[in-house]
C-alpha positions, 0 to 999 in steps of 0.5 A: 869574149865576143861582143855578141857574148858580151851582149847576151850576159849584160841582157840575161843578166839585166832580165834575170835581176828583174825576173828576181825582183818581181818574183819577189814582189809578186809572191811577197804582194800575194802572202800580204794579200791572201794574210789581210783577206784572212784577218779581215775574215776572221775578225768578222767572224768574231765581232758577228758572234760577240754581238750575239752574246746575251746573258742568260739566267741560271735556274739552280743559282738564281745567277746569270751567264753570257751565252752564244744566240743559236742563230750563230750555231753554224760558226761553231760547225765549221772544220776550218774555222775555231771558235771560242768563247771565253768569259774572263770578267763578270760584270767587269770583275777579272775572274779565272776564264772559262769557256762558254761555247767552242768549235765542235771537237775542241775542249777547255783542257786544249786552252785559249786558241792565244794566251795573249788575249786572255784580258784583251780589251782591244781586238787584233790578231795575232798569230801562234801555234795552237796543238802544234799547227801554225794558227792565225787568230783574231781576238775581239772582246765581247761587251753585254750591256756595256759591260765586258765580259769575255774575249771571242777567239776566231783561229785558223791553220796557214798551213793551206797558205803556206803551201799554196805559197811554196807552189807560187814559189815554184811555180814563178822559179820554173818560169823565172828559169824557163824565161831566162832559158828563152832569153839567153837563146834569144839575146843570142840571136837578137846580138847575132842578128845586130852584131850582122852588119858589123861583121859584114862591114868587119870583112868588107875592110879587110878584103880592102885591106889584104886587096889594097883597093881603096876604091871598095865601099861597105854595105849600108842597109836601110833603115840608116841606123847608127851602124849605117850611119858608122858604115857611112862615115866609113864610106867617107873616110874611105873615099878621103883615104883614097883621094888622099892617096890619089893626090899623094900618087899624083904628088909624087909622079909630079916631083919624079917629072918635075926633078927629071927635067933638071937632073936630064939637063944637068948629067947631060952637060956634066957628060959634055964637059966630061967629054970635051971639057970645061964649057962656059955655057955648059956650066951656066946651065948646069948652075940655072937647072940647080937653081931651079931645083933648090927654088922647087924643093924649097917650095915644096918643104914649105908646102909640106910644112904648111900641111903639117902645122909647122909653119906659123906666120906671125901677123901683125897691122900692116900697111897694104898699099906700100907692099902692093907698090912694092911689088909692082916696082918689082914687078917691072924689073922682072918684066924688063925683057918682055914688051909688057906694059905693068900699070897701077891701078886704083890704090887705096890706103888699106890696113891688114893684119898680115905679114908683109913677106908672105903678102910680098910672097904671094902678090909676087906669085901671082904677078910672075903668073901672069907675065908667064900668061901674057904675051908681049904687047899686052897689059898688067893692071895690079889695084887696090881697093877698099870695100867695106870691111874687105881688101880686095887685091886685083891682078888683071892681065890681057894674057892667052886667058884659063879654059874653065877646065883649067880655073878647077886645077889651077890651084893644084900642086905642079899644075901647068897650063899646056898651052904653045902660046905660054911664054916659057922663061928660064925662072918658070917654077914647077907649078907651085906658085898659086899652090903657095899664094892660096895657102898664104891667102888662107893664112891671113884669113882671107881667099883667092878667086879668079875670072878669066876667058880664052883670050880676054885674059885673067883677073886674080882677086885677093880677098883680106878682111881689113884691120877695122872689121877685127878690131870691130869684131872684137870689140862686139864680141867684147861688149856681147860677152860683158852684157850677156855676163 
């Protein structure tokens, strides 16, 4: 079943249930409405001719009777309405009832309109069947100089009720039908015309799908509601998808480029000492372009662990400025064959919490970067200092500099500067270095910037939040969650 389906039975059944409860409530409200109409009527009428009751002396029995003044003579000669008068006490003493005056057409034989007021002392209505006709009758006791003596019966058919409430009845059903008719043909266009968009954007995919273009967009029509807000965020996906694929494209002509180099040297001087036998140098060169290949497949599993979550590092407070000494006495050994001078900055005594292999790790990268950059003569400054809650690590070079093309992209996988002026070493890796010290940088919390100018050089700056300002943090945190508990 379809949405737009879907969509039409949930709205036709939602508007049929309410039809149905206002019909109800609208033809229930009617019939209370037009029965409280009709007892207040009737009970008027009654009431107006009990007050008009007088006694009124008999000549053959020296004796007195209740009777009707004339002024109410038209209420008797009324078609749809009976009146009866009957007189149940005599000066308050029950006697056989009798009628005193009734409606034109109707005799004592036929009975009270209701036997159930026969010695009503209060009045009410009631109703019954009175010659086979559904009656609404009112009672109302009638007093002569305070004293009871009869009931006055004002009674109607319902039958005119009844009929005019089954055509309500049907009236409302018809129109209960034909509403419910209308809004199915217009749920159905109503969920067409939302459920549009959907299907618009349903068809842009697949066409993306079966063309494998990435590079297509789906339609976001105005105003940006929440399916041009889903055709948004679709958009953006998109555009992640293919800048992922993009840099998976890239990756993987960088690693075919980068492995060819090595696999070109090493077949090439297998093929020599195939040809004219075991070769010193030969060999040397086919064990170094080895070498190299492990160092890159290695960094790149450690790479692709990195991205996949899988490669924790487990930190804990460390000494900075012993790990930064460190490296700048290993730093002069790799430096030994260059004319470089590699010099110590300020140092400051400095606590992290850090790991001191991959901090070793990526002050060495970054370190090796800039011996690559430099050329001979030129100068290596490695400092550490302390600036309020933050350790900031700098590796300064007087080296051939970064273009301000370069500094977007240096950060990128298999990234090389093309530069003649480059100093190539047979330990040069395959432009992963910076890639690694970024994502160790990250790890510990903290982030990597880089100044540079063509010719004036590059200063890589290493920004760590220090031991203090956590253990500061928490301790707020700590305090901020005891007060506000």
């Amino acid at each position: 079943m379809t949405i737009r389906t879907r969509l039409t039975l949930w709205y036709t059944g939602m508007l049929t249930l309410i039809i149905l409860i206002f019909s109800v409530a609208v033809i229930t409200m009617n019939q209370i409405s037009i029965m409280a109409i009709l007892d207040q009527t009737l009970k008027e009428v009654a009431t107006s001719v009990g007050a008009t009751m007088r006694l009124v002396p008999v000549a053959e029995f020296g004796a007195a009777e209740p009777q009707v003044l004339p002024a109410h003579n038209d209420v008797f000669n009324k078609p749809s309405v009976w009146v009866q008068v009957w007189q149940t006490h005599d000066e308050g003493t029950p006697v056989e009832p009798h009628l005193v005056r009734a409606s034109e057409g109707m005799r004592p034989e036929d009975g009270m309109l209701s036997d159930d007021t026969r010695s009503t002392t209060e009045a009410f209505v009631v109703e019954t069947t009175f010659n086979g006709t559904l009656t609404r009758v009112a009672s109302e006791p009638f007093y002569i100089n305070g004293v009871l003596y009869g009931v006055v019966q004002v009674g109607t058919s319902t039958a005119g009720i009844a009929s005019a409430g089954q055509a309500l009845m049907l009236s409302v059903g018809i129109a209960a039908v034909a509403c419910i008719v209308v809004s199915v043909g217009l749920g159905m266009w109503i969920a067409g015309r939302l459920l549009k968009p959907i299907a618009a954007m349903t068809a842009a995919a697949a066409s993306i799908v079966n063309a494998d273009d990435l590079k297509k967009r789906l339609p976001v029509e105005e105003p940006l509601d929440e399916i041009g807000r889903l055709a948004s965020v679709f958009n953006h996906t998109l555009a992640r998808l293919e800048n992922l694929f993009q840099v998976q494209q890239r990756f993987v002509g960088d690693v075919s480029h980068e492995l060819r180099t090595p696999l070109t040297s090493i077949l090439g001087n297998l093929e020599i000492m195939q040809r004219y036998g075991y070769d010193e140098e030969s060999l040397n060169a086919v064990h170094r372009e080895a070498e190299r290949m492990s160092r890159m497949v290695n960094d790149l599993l450690l790479l692709a662990r990195a991205d996949n979550g899988e490669l924790k590092i487990d930190l804990a407070p460390i000494e900075l400025d012993p790990i930064l000494v460190e490296v700048y006495e290993q730093s002069l050994i790799l430096a030994k064959k260059r004319s470089l001078r590699i010099r110590l900055g300020d140092i400051d005594e400095v606590r992290i919490n850090g790991n001191p292999d991959r901090m070793k790790q990526l002050l060495l990268n970054l370190v090796n970067n800039a011996i690559k950059f430099t050329p001979d003569g030129g100068t290596i400054t490695l400092s550490l200092v302390k600036m309020g809650t933050r350790a900031v690590v700098e590796i300064e070079d007087t080296g051939i500099g970064i273009s301000p093309e370069d500094q977007k992209r240096i950060f990128d996988r298999f990234f090389q500067a093309d530069n003649s002026r480059v100093h190539r070493s047979e330990s040069d890796g395959a432009g992963l270095g910076l890639s690694i010290a970024r994502w160790i940088a990250d790890a510990h919390k903290g982030s990597i910037e880089v100044e540079s100018e063509i010719g004036r050089g590059t200063t890589f700056r290493i920004i760590l939040p220090t031991l203090d300002s956590l253990r500061t943090t928490k301790i707020v945190t700590k305090e901020w969650l005891q007060m506000t508990s």
